[in-house]
C-alpha positions in Angstrom: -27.0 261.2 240.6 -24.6 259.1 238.3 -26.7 256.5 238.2 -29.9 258.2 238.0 -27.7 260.2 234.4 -26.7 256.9 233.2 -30.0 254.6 233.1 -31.2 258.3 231.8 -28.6 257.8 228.9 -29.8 254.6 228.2 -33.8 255.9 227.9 -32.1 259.1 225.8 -30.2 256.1 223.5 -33.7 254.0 223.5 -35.5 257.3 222.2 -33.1 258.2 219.3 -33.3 254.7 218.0 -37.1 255.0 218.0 -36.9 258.4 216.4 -34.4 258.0 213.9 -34.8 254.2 212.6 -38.6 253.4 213.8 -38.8 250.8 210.7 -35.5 249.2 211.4 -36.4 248.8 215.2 -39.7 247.7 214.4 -38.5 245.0 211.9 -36.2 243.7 214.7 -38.4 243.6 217.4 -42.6 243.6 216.0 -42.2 242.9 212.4 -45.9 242.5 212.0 -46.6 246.1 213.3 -47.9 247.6 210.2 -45.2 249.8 208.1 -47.5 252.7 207.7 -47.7 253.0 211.6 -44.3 253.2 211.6 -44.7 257.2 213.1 -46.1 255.7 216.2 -42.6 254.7 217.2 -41.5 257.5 216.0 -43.2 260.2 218.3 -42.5 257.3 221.3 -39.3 258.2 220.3 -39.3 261.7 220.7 -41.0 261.8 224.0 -38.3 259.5 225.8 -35.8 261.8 223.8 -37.2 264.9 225.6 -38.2 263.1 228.7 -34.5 261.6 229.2 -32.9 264.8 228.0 -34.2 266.7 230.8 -34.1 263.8 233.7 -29.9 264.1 232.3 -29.6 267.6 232.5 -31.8 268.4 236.2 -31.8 265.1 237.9 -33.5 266.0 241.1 -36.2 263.8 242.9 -39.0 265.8 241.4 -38.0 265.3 237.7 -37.4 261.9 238.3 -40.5 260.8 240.4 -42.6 262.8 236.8 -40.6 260.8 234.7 -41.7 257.5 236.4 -45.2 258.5 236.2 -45.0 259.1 232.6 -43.6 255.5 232.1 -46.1 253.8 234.5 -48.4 255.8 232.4 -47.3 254.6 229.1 -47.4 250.9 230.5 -50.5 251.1 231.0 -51.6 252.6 228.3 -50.1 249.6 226.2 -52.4 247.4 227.9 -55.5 247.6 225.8 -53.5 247.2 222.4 -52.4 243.9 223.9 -55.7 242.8 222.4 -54.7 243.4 218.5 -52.7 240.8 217.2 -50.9 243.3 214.7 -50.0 244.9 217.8 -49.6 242.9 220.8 -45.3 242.8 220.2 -45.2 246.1 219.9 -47.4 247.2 222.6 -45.8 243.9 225.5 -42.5 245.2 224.3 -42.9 248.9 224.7 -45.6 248.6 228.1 -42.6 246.3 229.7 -39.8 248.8 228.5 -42.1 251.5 230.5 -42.8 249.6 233.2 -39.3 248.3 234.0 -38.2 252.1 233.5 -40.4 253.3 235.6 -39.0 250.7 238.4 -35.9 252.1 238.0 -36.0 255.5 237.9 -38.6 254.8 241.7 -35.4 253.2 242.5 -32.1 255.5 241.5 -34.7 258.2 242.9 -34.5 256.6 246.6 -30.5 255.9 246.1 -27.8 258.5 246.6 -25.0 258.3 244.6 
């Protein structure tokens, strides 16, 4: 469980930055996203905010295996935006962020700590 409450720390960290600064984490990582899409980030952000929130406060396998299949269904979701230039940063940034997360949580899932 500590690790399983720590990487969900780091997602809950992730999310506030999205939700509180979208612009300045845009402008850091996609600078060509388009300023008034700027919300998009922004309700990202609030999902992992909720979604890490409660993987932090009941970590059991169950919570964890739905958080996993909300990031492997984010990833993929980011896959047709690839195809917009305006976007692609954004979208391979965020679908890898997902992805990778997803990884993770299948693995502190399996491991008991």
């Amino acid at each position: 469980m500590i690790l399983t409450r720590l990487f969900a720390t780091l997602g809950l960290a992730w999310g506030a930055a999205l939700l509180s600064r979208p612009r300045q984490v845009l402008d850091a990582l996609a600078p060509e996203f388009p300023a008034d899409r700027a919300w998009l980030a922004r309700v990202l952000g609030a999902r992992q905010v909720a979604q890490y929130a409660v993987v932090l406060v009941a970590p059991t396998p169950a919570v964890v295996r739905v958080a996993s299949a909300v990031e492997l269904a984010h990833a993929a979701s980011m896959v047709p935006v690839l195809r917009l230039p305006r976007y692609r940063r954004a979208a391979s940034i965020s679908g890898a962020v997902a992805a990778a997360s997803a990884v993770v949580l299948a693995v502190v899932r399996s491991v008991r700590d």
